[in-house]
ChimeraX commands (.cxc) that place a marker at each C-alpha (Angstrom):
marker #1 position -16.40,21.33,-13.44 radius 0.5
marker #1 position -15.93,18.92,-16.24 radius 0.5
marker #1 position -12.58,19.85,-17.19 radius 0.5
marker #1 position -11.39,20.04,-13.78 radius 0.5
marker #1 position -12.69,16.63,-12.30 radius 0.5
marker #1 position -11.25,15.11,-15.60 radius 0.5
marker #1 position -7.85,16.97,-14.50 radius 0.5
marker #1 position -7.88,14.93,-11.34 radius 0.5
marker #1 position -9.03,11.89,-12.95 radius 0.5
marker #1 position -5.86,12.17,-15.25 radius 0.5
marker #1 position -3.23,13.44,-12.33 radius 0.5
marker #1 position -4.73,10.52,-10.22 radius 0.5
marker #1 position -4.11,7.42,-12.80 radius 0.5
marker #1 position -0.81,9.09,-14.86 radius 0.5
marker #1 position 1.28,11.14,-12.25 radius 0.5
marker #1 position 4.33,9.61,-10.74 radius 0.5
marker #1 position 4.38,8.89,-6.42 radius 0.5
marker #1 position 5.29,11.70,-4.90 radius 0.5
marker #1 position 5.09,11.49,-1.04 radius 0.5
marker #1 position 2.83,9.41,1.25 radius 0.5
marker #1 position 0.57,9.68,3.53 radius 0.5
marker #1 position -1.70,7.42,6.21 radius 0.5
marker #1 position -5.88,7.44,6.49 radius 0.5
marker #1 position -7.51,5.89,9.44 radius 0.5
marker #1 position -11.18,5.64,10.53 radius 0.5
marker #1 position -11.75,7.02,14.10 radius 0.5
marker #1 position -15.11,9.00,16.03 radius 0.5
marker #1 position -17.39,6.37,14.66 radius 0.5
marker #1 position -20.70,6.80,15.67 radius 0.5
marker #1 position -22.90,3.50,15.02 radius 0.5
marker #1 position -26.19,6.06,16.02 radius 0.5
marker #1 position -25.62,8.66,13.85 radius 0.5
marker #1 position -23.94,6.57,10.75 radius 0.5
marker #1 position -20.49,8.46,10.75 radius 0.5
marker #1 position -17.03,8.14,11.01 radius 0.5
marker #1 position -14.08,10.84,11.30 radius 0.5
marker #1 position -11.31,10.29,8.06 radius 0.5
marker #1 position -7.97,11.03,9.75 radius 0.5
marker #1 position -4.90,12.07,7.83 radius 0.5
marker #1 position -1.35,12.01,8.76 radius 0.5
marker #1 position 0.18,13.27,5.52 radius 0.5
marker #1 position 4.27,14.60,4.59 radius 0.5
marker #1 position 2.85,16.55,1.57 radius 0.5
marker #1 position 0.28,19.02,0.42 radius 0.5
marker #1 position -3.17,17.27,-0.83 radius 0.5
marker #1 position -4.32,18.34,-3.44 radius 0.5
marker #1 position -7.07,16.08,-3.95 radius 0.5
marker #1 position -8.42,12.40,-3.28 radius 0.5
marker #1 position -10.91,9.30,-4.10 radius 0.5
marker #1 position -11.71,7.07,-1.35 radius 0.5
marker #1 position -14.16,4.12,-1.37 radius 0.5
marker #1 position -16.01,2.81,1.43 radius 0.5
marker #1 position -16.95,-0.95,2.02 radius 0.5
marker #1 position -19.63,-1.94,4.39 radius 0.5
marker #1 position -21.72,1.28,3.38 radius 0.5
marker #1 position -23.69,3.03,1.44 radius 0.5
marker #1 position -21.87,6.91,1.49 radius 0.5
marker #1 position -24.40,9.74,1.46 radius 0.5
marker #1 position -21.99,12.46,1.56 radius 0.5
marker #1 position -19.11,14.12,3.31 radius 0.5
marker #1 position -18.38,17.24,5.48 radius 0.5
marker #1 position -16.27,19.32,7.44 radius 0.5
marker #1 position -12.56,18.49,8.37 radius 0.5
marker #1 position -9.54,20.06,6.37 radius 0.5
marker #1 position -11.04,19.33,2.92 radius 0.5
marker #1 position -14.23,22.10,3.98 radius 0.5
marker #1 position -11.59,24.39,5.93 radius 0.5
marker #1 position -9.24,24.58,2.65 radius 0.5
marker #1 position -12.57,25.10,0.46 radius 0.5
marker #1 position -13.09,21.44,-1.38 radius 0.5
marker #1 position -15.49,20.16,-3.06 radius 0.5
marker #1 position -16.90,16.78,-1.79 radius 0.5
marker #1 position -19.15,14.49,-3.90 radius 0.5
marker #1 position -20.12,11.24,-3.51 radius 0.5
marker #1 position -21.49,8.11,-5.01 radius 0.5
marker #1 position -22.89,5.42,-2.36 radius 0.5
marker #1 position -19.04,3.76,-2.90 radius 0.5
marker #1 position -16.88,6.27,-3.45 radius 0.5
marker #1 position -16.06,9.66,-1.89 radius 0.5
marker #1 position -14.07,12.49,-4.73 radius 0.5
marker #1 position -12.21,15.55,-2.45 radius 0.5
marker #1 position -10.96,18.52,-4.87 radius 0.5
marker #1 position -10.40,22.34,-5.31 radius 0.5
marker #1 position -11.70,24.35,-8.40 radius 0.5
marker #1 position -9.27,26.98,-7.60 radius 0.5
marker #1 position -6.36,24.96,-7.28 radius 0.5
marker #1 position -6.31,24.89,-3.31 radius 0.5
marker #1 position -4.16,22.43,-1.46 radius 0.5
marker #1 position -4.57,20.77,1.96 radius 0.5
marker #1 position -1.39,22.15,3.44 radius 0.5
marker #1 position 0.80,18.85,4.96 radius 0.5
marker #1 position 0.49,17.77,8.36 radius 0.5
marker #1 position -2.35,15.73,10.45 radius 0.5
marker #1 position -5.60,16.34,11.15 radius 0.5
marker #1 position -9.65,15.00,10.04 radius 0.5
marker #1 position -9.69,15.23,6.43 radius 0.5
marker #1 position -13.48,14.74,6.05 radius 0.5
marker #1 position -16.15,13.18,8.28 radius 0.5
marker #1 position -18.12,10.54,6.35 radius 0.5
marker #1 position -22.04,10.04,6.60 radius 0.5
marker #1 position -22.92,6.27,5.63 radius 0.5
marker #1 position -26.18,4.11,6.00 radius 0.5
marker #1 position -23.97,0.55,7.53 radius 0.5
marker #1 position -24.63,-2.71,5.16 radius 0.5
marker #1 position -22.54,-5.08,7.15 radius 0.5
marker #1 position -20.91,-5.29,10.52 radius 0.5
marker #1 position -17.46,-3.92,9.43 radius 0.5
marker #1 position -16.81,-0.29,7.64 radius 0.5
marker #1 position -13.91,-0.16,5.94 radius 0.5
marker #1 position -11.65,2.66,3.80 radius 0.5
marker #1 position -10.66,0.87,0.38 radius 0.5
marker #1 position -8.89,1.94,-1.93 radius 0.5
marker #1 position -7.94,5.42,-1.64 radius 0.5
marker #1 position -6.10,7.52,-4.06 radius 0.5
marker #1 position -4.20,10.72,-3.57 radius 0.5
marker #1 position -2.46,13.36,-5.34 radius 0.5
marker #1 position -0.51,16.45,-4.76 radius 0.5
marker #1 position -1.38,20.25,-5.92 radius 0.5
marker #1 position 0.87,19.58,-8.97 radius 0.5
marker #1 position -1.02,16.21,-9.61 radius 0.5
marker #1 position 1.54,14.14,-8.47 radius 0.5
marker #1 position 0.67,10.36,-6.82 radius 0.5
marker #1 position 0.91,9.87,-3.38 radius 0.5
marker #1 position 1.82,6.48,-1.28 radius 0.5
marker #1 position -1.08,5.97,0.94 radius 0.5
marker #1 position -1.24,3.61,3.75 radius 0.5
marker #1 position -4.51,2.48,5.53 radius 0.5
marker #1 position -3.67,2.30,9.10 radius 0.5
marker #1 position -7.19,1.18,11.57 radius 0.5
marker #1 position -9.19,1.67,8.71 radius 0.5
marker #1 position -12.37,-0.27,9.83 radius 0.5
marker #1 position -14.79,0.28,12.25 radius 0.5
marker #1 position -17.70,-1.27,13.76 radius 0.5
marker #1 position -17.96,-5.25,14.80 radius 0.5
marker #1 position -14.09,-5.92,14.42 radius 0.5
marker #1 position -13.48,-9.57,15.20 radius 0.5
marker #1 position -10.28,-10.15,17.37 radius 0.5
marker #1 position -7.47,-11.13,16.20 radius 0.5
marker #1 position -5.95,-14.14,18.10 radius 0.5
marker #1 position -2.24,-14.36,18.31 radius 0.5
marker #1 position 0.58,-14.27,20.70 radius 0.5
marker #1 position 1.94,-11.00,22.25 radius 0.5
marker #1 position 5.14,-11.82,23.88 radius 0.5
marker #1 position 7.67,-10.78,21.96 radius 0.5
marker #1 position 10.25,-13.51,23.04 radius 0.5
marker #1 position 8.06,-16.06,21.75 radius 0.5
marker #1 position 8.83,-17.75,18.36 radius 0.5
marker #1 position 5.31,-17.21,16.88 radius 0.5
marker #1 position 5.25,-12.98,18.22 radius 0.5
marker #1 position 2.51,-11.28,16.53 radius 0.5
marker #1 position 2.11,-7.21,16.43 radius 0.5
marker #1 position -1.38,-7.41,15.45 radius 0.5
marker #1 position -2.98,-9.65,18.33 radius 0.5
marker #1 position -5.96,-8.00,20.26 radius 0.5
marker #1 position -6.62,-11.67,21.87 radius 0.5
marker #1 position -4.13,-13.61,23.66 radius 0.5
marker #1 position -3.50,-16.85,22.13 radius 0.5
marker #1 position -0.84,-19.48,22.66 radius 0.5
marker #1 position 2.89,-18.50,22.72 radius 0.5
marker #1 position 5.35,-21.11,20.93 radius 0.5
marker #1 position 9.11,-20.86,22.72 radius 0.5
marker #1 position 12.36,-22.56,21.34 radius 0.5
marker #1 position 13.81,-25.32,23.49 radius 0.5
marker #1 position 17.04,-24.83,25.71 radius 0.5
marker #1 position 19.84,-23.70,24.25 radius 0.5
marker #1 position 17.94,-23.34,20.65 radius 0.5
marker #1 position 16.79,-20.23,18.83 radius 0.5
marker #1 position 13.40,-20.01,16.76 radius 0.5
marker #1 position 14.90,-21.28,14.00 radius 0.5
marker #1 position 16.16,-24.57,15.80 radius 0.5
marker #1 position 19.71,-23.31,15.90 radius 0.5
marker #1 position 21.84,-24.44,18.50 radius 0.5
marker #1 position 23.03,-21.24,20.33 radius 0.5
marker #1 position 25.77,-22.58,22.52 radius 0.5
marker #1 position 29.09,-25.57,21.67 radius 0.5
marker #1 position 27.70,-28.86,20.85 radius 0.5
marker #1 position 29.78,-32.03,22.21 radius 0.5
marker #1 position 31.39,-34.47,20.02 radius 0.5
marker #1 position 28.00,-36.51,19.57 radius 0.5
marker #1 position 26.86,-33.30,17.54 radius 0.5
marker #1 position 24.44,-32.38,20.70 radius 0.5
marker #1 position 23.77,-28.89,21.69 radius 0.5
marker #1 position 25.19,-28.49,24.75 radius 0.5
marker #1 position 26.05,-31.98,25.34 radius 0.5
marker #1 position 28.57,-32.88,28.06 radius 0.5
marker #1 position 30.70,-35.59,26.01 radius 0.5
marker #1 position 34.21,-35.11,25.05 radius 0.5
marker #1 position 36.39,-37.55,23.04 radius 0.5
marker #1 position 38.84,-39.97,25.45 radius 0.5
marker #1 position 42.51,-40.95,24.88 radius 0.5
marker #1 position 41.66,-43.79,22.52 radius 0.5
marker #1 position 39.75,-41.40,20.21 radius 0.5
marker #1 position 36.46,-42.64,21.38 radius 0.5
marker #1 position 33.82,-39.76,21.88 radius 0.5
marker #1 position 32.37,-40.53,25.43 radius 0.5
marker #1 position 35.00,-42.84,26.38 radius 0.5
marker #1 position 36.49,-43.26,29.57 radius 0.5
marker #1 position 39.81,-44.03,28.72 radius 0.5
marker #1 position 42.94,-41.79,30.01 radius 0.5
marker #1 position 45.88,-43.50,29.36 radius 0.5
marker #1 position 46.79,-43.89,25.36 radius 0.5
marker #1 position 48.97,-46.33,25.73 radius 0.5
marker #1 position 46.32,-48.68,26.87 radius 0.5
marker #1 position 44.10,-48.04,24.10 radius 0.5
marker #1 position 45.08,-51.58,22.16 radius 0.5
marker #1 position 44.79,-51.44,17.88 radius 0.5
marker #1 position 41.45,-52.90,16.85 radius 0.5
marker #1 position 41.52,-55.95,14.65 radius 0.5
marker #1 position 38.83,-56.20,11.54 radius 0.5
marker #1 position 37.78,-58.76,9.67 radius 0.5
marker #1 position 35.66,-60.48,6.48 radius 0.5
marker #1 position 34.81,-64.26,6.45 radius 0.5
marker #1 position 32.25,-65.95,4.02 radius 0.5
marker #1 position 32.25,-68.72,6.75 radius 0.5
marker #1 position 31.40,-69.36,10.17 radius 0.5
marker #1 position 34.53,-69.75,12.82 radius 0.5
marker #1 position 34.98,-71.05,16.11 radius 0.5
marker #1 position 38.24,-69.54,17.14 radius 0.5
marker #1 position 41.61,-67.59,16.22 radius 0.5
marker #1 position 44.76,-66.97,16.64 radius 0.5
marker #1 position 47.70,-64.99,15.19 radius 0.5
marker #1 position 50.42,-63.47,16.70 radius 0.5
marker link #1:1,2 radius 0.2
marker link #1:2,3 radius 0.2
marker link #1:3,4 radius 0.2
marker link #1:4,5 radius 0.2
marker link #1:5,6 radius 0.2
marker link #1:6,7 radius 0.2
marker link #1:7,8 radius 0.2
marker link #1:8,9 radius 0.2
marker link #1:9,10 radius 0.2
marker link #1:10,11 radius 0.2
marker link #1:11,12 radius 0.2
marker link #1:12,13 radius 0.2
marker link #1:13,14 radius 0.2
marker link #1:14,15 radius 0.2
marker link #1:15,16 radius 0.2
marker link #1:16,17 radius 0.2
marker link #1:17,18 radius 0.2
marker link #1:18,19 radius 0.2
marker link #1:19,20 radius 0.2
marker link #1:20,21 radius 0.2
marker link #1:21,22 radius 0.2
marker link #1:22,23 radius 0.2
marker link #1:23,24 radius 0.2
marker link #1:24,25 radius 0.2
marker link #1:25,26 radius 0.2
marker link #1:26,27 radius 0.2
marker link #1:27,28 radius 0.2
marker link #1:28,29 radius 0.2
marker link #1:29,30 radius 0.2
marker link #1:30,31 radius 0.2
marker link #1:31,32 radius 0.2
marker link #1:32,33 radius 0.2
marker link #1:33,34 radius 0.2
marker link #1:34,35 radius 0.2
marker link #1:35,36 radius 0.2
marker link #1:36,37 radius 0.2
marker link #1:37,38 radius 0.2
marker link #1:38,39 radius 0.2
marker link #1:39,40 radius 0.2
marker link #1:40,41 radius 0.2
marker link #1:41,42 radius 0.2
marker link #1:42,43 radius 0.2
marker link #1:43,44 radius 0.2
marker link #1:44,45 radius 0.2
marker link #1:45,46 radius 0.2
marker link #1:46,47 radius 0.2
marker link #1:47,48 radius 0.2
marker link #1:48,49 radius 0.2
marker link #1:49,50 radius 0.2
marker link #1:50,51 radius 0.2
marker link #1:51,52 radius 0.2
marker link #1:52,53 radius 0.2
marker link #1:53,54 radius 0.2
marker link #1:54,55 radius 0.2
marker link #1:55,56 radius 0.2
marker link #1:56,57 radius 0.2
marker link #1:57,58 radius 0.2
marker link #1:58,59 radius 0.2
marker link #1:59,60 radius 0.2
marker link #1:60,61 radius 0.2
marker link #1:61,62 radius 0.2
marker link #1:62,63 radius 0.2
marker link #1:63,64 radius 0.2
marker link #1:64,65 radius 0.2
marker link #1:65,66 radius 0.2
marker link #1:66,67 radius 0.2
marker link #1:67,68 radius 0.2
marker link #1:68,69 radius 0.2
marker link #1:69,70 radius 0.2
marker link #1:70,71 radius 0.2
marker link #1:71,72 radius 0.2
marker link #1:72,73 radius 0.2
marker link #1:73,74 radius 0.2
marker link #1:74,75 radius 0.2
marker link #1:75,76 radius 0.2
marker link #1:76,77 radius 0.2
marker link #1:77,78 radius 0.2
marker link #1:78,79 radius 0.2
marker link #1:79,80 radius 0.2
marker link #1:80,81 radius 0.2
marker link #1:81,82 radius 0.2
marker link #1:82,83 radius 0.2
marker link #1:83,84 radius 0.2
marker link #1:84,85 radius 0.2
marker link #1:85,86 radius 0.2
marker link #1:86,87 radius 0.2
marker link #1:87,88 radius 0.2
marker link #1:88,89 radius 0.2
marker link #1:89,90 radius 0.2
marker link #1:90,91 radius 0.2
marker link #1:91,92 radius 0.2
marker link #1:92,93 radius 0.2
marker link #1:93,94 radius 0.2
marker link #1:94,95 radius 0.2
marker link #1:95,96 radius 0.2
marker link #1:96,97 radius 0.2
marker link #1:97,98 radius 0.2
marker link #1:98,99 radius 0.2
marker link #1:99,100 radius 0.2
marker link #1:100,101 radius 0.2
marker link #1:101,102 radius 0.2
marker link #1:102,103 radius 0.2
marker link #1:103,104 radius 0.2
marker link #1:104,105 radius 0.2
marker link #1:105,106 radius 0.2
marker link #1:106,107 radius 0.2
marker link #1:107,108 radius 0.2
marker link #1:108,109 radius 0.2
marker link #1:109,110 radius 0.2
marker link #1:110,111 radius 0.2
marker link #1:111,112 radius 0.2
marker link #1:112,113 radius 0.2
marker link #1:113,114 radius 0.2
marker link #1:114,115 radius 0.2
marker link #1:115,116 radius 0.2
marker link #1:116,117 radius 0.2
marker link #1:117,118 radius 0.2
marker link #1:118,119 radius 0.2
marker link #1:119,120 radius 0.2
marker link #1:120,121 radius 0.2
marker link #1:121,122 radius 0.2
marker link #1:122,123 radius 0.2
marker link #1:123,124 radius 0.2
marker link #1:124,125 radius 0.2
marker link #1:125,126 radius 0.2
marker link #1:126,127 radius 0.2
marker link #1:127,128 radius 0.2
marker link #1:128,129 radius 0.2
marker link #1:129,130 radius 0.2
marker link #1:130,131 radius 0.2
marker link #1:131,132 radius 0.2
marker link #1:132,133 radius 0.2
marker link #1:133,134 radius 0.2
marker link #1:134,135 radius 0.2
marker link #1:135,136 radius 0.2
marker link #1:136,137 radius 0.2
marker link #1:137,138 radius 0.2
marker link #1:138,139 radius 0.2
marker link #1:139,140 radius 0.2
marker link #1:140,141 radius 0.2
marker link #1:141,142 radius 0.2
marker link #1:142,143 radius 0.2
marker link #1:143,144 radius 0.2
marker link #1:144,145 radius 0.2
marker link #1:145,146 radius 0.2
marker link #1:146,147 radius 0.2
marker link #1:147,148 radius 0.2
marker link #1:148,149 radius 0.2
marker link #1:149,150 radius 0.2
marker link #1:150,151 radius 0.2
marker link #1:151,152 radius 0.2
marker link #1:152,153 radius 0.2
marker link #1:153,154 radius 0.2
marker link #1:154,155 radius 0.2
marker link #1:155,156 radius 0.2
marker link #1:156,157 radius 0.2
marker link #1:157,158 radius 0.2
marker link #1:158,159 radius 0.2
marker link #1:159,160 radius 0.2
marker link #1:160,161 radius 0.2
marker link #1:161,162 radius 0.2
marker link #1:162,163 radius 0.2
marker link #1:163,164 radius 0.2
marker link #1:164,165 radius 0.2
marker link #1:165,166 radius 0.2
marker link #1:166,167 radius 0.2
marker link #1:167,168 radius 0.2
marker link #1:168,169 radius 0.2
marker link #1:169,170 radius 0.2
marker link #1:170,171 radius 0.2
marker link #1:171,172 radius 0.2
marker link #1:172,173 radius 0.2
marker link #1:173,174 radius 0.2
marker link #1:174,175 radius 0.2
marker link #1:175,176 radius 0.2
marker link #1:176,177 radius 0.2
marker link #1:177,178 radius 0.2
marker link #1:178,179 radius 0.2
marker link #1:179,180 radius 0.2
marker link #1:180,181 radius 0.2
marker link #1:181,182 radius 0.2
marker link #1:182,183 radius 0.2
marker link #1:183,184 radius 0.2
marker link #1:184,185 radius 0.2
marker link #1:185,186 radius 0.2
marker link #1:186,187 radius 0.2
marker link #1:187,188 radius 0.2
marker link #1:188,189 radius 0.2
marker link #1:189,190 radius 0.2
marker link #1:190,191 radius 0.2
marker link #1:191,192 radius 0.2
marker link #1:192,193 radius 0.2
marker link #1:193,194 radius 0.2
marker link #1:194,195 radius 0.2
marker link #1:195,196 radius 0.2
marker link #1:196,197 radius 0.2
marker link #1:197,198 radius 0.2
marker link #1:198,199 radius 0.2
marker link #1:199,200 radius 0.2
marker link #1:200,201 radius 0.2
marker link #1:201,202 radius 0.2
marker link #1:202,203 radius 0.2
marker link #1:203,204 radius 0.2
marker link #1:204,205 radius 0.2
marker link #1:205,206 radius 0.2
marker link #1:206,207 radius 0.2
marker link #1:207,208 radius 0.2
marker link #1:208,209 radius 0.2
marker link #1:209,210 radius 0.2
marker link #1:210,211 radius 0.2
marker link #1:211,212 radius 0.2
marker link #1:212,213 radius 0.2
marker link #1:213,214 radius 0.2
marker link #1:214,215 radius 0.2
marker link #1:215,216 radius 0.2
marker link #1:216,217 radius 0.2
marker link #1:217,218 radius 0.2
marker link #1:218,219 radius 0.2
marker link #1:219,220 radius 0.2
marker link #1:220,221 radius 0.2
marker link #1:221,222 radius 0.2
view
């Protein structure tokens, strides 16, 4: 047993990823202190370490793991799954391994869990509704047209929406005028001016400029 639970150990921390795979918590039974493992895997598993937060594990049973003749042990964090005859957990979906836990907070969570193939190599594993128990809400917005659209919500909060004619990003989605504003109406006249009212060019007169240090009452110049 020693040489093969080092064998994992080493396949576990050395091998290269191989694969993935998704756990999620589901059947939890507050009463009876358990909780169904579920896998949803794209490769053989050949075995796995998964520690539990927000219990105290006192051991492990059925699911594939017992129907492809694992071995289970336990420590009160930490739940080791592997074959002394080299047997694999064929790919696919299914309960891996229904846990049995004494609760020490309001939320039970998977952490951490490490997989490997029959050949020892790592797996990519994803923790998908992985806690169970008193799971606070999660306040957000659900409409998916709204600027501040979150996928995780469970409790509607408040939706944030661009203004007219703006995107999320405060980018003007339609011609701006000659002002610079989106969707503005005002178009440069025949004198050049940009909201003008002038039509006739020829009546558009040259400005005159000037620069005085001093004060003056009057003008002229020809």
């Amino acid at each position: 047993m020693g040489n093969k639970f080092l064998t994992l150990i080493i396949a576990f921390c050395y091998s290269i990823v191989f694969g993935s795979i998704e756990l999620s918590f589901n059947n939890y039974s507050e009463s009876n202190g358990t909780a169904d493992v579920v896998y949803s895997s794209s490769v053989e598993i050949g075995g796995f370490q998964i520690g539990l937060l927000g219990g105290s594990l006192s051991g492990a049973s059925g699911g594939a793991a017992a129907e492809n003749g694992f071995t289970m042990s336990s420590s009160s964090t930490t739940l080791l799954g592997f074959s002394f005859s080299g047997a694999t957990i064929p790919a696919g979906n299914g309960i891996l391994a229904t846990l049995s836990f004494e609760s020490t907070a309001s939320q039970i969570c998977l952490d951490s869990p490490v997989i490997s193939t029959g050949s020892g190599s790592a797996v990519d594993v994803f923790l998908v509704n992985s806690c169970v128990g008193d799971i606070p809400p999660v306040v957000g917005c659900s409409d998916p047209q709204a600027c501040n659209f979150d996928e995780n919500a469970t409790a509607e909060g408040e939706c944030l929406y661009p203004e007219t004619n703006y995107d999320c990003n405060g980018n003007c989605l339609i011609n701006e005028d000659c002002n610079g504003d989106c969707g503005g109406l005002s178009v440069v006249d025949a004198c050049g001016v940009c909201g003008g009212d002038s039509t006739d060019p020829d009546a558009c007169g040259v400005p005159v400029y000037y620069s005085s240090s001093e004060d003056f009452g009057g003008f002229q110049f020809s």
